[in-house]
C-alpha positions as CSV (number, residue, x, y, z in Angstrom):
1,X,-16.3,-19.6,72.0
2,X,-19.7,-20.7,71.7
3,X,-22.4,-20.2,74.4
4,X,-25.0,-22.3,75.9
5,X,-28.4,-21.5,77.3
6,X,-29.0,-22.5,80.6
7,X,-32.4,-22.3,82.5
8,X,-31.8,-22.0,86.2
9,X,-35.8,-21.7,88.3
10,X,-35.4,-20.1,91.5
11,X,-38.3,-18.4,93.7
12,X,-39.5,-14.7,92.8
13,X,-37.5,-13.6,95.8
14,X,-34.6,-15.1,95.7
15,X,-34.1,-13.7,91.7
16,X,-35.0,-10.1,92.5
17,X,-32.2,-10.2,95.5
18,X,-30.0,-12.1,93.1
19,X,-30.5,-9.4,90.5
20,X,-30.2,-6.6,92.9
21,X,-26.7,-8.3,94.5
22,X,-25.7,-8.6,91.3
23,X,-26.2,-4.9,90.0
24,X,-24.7,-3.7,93.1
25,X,-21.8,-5.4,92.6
26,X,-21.7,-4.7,88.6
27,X,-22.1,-7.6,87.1
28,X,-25.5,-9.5,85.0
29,X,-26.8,-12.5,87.0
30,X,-25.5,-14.7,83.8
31,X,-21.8,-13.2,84.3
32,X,-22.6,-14.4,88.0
33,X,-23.8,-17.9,87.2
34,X,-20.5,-18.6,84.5
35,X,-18.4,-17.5,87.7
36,X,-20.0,-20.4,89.3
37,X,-19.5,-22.4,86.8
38,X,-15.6,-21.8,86.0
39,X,-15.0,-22.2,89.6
40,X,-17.0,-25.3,90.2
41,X,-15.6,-27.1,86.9
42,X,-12.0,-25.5,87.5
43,X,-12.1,-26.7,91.6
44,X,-14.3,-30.1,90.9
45,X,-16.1,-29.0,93.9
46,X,-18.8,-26.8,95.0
47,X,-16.9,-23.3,96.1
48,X,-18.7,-23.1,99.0
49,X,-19.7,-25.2,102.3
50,X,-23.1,-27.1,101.8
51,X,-24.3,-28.4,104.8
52,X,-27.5,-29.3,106.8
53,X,-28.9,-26.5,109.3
54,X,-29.9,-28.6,112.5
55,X,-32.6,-26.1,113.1
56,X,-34.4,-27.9,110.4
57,X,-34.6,-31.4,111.4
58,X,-37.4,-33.8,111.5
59,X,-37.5,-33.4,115.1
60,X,-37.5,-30.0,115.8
61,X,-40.1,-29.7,112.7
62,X,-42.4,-31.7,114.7
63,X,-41.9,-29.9,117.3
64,X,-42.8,-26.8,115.8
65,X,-45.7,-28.0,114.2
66,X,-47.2,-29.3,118.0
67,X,-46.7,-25.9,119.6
68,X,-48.6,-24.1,116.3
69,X,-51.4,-26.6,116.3
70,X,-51.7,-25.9,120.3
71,X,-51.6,-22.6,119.6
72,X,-54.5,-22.6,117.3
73,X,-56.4,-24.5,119.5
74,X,-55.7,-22.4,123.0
75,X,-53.7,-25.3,124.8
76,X,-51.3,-23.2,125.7
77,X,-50.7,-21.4,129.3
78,X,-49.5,-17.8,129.6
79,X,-46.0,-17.7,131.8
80,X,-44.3,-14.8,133.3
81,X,-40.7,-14.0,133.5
82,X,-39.2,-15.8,136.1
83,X,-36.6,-14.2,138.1
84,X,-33.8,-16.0,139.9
């Protein structure tokens, strides 16, 4: 059968775990990739759950980015552990 190249870009760290992940478990990170692929094309789906973590939302984003910028600029007040 012939082969196809595919180029796949990922972040620096996200290849070296992959690459490590993959030597541990004996395998090349193409053989990894074509495993994918037979199960995607074989399943028509994506093998796995894809969903959206609520951690990331707009909301608590902005959030996140208030407390930092108050941070930065010392609006913040110091609080001690409250006991009940």
């Amino acid at each position: 059968m012939a082969t196809a190249v595919v180029n796949v870009r990922l972040d620096e760290g996200t290849k070296k775990e992959l690459e490590l992940l993959c030597q541990e478990l004996g395998i090349t990170v193409s053989a990894a990739f074509s495993m994918f692929a037979k199960k995607m094309t074989r399943e028509q789906r994506i093998p796995f759950e894809v969903s959206i973590d609520p951690f990331y939302s707009e909301e608590n984003l902005s959030h996140l980015r208030r407390s930092v910028q108050q941070v930065k600029t010392g609006a913040v007040a110091e609080h001690g552990l409250i006991d009940e």
